[in-house]
MIDOSE-1310 file (N, C-alpha, C; in nm, 2 decimals, decimal comma, always signed):
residues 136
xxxx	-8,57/+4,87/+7,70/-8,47/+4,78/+7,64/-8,34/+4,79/+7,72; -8,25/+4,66/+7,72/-8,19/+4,65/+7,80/-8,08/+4,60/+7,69; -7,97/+4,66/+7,70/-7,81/+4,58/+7,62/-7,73/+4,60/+7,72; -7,60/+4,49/+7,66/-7,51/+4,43/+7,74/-7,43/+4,45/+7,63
xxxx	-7,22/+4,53/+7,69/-7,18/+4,43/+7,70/-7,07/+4,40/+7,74; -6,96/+4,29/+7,67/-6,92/+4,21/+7,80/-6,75/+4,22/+7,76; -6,66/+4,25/+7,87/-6,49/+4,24/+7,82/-6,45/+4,13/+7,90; -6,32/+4,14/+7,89/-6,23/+4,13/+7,98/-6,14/+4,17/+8,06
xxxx	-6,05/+4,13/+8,17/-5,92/+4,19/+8,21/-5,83/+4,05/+8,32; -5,70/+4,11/+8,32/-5,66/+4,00/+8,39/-5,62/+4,14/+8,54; -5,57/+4,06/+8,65/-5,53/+4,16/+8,71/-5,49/+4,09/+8,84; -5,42/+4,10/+8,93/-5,41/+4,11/+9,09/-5,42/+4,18/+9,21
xxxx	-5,48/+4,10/+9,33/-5,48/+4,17/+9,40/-5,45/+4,10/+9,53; -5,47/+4,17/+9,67/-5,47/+4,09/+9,76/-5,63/+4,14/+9,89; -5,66/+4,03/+9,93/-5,81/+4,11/+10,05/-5,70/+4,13/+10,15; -5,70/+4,23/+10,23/-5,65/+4,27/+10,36/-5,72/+4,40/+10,39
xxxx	-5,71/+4,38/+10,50/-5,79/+4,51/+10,60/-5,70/+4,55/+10,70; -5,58/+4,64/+10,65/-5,46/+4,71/+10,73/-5,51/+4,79/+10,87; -5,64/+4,80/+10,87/-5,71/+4,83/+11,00/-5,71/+4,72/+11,12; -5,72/+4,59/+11,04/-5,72/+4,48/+11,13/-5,60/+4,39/+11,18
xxxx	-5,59/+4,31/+11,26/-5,46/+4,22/+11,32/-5,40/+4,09/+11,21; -5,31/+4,06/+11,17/-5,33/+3,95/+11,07/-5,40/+3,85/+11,08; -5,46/+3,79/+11,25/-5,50/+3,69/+11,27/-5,66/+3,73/+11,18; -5,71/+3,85/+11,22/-5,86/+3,86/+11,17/-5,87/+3,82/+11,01
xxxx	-5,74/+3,90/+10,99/-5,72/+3,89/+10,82/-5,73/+3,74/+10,74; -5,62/+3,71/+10,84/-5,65/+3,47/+10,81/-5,78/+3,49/+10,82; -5,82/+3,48/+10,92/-5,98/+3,40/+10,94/-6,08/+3,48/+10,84; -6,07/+3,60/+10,79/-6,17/+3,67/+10,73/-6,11/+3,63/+10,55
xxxx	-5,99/+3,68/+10,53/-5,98/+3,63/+10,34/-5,88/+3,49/+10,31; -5,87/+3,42/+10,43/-5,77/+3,30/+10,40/-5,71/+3,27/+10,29; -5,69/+3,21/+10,19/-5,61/+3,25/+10,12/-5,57/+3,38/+10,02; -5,69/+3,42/+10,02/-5,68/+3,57/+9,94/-5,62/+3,65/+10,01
xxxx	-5,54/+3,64/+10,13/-5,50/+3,76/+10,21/-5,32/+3,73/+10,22; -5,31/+3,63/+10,11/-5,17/+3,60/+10,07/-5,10/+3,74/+10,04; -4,98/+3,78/+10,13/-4,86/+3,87/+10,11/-4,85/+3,91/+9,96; -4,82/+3,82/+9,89/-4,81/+3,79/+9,72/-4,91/+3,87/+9,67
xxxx	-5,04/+3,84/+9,70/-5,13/+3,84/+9,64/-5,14/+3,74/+9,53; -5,28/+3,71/+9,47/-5,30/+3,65/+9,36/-5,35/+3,71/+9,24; -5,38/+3,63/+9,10/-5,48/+3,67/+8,98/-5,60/+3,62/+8,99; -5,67/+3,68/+8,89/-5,78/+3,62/+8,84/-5,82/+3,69/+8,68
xxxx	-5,89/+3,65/+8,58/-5,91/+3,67/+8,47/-6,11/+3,70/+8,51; -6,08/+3,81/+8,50/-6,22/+3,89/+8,54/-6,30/+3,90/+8,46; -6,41/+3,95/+8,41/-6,56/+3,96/+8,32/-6,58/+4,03/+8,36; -6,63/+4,15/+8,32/-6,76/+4,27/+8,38/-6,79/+4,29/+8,22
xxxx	-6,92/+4,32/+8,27/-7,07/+4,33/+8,21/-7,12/+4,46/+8,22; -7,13/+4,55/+8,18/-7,20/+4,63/+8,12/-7,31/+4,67/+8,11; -7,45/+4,65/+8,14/-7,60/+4,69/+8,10/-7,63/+4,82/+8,10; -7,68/+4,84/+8,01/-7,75/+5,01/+7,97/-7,91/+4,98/+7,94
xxxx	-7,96/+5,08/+8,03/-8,14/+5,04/+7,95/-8,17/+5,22/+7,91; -8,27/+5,21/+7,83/-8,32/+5,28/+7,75/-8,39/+5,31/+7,63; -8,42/+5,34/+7,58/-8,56/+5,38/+7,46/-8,48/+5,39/+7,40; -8,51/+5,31/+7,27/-8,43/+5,29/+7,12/-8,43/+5,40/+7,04
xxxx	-8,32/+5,39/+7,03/-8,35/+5,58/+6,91/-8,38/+5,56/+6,77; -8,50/+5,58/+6,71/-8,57/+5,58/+6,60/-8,49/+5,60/+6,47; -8,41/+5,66/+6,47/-8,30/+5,68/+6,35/-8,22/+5,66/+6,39; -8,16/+5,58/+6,48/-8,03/+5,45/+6,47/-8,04/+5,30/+6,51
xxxx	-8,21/+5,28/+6,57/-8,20/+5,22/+6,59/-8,16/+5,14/+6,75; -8,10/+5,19/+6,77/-7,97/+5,12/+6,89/-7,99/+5,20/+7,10; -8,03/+5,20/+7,17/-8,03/+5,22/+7,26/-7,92/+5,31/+7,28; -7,80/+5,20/+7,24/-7,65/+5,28/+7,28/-7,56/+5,20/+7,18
xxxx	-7,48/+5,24/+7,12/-7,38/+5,19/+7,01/-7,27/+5,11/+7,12; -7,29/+4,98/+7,07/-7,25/+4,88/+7,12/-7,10/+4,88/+7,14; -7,02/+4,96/+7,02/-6,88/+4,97/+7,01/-6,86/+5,08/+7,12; -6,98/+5,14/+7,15/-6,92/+5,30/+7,19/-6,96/+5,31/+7,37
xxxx	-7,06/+5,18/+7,39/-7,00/+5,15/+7,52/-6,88/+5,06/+7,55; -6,83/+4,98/+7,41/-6,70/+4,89/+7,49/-6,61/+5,00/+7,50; -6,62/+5,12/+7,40/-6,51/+5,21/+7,40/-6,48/+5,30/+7,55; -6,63/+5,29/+7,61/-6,63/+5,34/+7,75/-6,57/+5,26/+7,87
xxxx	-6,64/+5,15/+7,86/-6,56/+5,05/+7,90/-6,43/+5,00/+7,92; -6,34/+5,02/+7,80/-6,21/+4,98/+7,79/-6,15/+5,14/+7,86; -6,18/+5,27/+7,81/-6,12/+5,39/+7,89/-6,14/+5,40/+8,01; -6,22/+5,38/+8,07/-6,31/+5,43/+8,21/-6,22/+5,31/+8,31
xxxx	-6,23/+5,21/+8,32/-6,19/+5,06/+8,34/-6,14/+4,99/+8,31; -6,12/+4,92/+8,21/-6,04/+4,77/+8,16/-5,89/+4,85/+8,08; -5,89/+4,92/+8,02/-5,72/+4,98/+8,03/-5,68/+5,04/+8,18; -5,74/+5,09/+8,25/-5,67/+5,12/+8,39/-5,65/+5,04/+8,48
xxxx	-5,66/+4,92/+8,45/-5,71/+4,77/+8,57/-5,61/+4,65/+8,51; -5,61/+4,59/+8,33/-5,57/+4,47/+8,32/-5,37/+4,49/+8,34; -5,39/+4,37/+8,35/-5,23/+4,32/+8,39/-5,19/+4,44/+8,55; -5,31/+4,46/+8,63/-5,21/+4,59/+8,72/-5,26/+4,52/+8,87
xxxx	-5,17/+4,57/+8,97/-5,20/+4,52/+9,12/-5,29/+4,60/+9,13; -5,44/+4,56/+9,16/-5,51/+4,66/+9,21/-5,54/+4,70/+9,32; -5,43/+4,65/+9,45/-5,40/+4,74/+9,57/-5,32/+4,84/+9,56; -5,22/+4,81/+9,46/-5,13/+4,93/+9,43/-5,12/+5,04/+9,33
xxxx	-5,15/+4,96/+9,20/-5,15/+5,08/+9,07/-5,23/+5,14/+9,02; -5,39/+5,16/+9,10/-5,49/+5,21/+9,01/-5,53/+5,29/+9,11; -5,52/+5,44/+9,07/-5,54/+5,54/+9,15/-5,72/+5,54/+9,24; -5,80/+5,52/+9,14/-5,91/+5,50/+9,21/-5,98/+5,39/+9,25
xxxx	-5,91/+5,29/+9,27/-5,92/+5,20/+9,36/-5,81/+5,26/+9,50; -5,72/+5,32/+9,53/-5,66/+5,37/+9,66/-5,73/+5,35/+9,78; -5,66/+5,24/+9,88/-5,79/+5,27/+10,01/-5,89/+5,17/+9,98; -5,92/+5,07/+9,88/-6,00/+5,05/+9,85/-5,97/+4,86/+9,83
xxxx	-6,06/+4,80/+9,95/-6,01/+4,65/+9,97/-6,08/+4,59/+9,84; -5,98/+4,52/+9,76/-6,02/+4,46/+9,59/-6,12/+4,35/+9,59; -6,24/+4,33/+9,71/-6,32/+4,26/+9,68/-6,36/+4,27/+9,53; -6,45/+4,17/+9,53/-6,56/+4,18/+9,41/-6,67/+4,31/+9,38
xxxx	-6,69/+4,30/+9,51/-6,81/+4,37/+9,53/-6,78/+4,52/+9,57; -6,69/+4,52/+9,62/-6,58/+4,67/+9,63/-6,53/+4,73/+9,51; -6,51/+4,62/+9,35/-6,48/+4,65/+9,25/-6,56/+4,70/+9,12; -6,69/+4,60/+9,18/-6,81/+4,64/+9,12/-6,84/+4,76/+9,12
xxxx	-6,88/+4,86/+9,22/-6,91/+4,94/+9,28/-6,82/+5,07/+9,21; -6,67/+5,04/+9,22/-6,55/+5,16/+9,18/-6,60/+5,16/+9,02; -6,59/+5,07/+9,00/-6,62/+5,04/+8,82/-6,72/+5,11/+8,78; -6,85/+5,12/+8,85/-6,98/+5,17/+8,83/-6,98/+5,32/+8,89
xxxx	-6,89/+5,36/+8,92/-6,91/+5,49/+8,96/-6,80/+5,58/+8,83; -6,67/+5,48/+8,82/-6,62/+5,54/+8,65/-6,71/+5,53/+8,53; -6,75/+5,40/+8,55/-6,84/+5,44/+8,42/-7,01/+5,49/+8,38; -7,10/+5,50/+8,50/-7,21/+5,59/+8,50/-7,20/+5,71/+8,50
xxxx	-7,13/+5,80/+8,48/-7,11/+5,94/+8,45/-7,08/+5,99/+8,26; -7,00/+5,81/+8,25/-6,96/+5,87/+8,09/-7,07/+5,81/+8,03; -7,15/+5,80/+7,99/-7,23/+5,70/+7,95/-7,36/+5,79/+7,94; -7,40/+5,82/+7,75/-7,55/+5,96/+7,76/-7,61/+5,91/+7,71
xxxx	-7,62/+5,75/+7,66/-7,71/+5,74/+7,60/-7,77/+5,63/+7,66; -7,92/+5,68/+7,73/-7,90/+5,52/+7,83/-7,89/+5,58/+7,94; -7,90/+5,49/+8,06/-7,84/+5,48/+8,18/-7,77/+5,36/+8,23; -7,66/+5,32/+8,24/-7,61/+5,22/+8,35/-7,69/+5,16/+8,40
xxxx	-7,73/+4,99/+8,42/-7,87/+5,00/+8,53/-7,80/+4,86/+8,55; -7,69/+4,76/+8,53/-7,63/+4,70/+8,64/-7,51/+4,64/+8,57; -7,43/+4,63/+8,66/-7,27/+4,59/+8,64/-7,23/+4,45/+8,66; -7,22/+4,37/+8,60/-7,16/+4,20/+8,66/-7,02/+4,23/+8,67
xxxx	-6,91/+4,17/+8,75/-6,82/+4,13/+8,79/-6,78/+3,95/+8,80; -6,76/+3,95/+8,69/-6,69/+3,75/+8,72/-6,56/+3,77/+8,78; -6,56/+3,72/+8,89/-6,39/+3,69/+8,95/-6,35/+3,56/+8,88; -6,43/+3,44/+8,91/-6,42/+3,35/+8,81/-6,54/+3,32/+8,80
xxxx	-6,52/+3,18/+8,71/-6,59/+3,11/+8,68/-6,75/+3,06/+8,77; -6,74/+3,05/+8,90/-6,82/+3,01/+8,99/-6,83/+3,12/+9,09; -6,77/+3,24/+9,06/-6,77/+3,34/+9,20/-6,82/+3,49/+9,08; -6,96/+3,54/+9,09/-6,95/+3,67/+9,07/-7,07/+3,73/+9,12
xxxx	-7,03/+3,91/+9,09/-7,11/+3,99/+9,19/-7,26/+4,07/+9,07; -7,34/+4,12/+9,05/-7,42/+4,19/+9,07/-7,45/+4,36/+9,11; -7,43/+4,43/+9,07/-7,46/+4,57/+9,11/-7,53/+4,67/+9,02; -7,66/+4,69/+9,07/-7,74/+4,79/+9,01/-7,73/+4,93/+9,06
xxxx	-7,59/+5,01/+9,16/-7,54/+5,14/+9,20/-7,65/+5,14/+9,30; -7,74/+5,05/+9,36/-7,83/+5,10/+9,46/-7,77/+5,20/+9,60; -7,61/+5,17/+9,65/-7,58/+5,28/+9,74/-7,53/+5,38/+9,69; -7,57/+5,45/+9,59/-7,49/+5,54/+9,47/-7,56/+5,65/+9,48
């Protein structure tokens, strides 16, 4: 059995790779590699699978992963630059897929009931990522 589930957050960031020349940087995140940086209003997803517990019913209490969810991630992330203000993102270029990954590594460790078995990331509407921790 497989549950989901699903928040929000808002947040900014900018793609740059301070190892690289700015020209690489244009041609590789063109407008995401704006000085400013930009937003986006994000989605991540949650999935936990596991064998239903007989006397609750429930794989994993639905409130008690958003409660993981909101500590682990979405309170350390919304409204914040996440090149700058979130300690474990540091070092760490704010792809999608770079985010996915950081997300899934805070919150598969808190998480006993169940296991984590994959993470969605919406950047928006028409752009999101996928991660089942496979380099983990």
């Amino acid at each position: 059995m497989i549950v989901t589930a699903r928040l929000t957050f808002s947040a900014a960031h900018r793609l740059h790779n301070p190892e690289r020349d700015p020209d690489w940087n244009r041609r590789t995140y063109d407008k995401c590699d704006n000085p400013g940086g930009h937003g986006h209003n994000y989605v991540i997803e949650a999935s936990v699978q596991g064998k239903i517990d007989p006397e609750t019913g429930m794989v994993i209490d639905l409130k008690r992963l958003k409660d993981i969810m909101r500590e682990r991630v979405v309170d350390r992330v919304d409204h914040k630059n996440l090149n700058e203000d979130v300690e474990f993102l540091r070092g760490v270029i704010p792809t999608a897929e770079n985010l996915a990954r950081a997300f899934w590594r805070e919150l598969a460790p808190a998480i006993r009931e169940g296991e984590l078995c994959e993470l969605v990331l919406r950047e928006t509407e028409r752009n999101s990522v996928r991660y089942r921790g496979e380099d983990d």
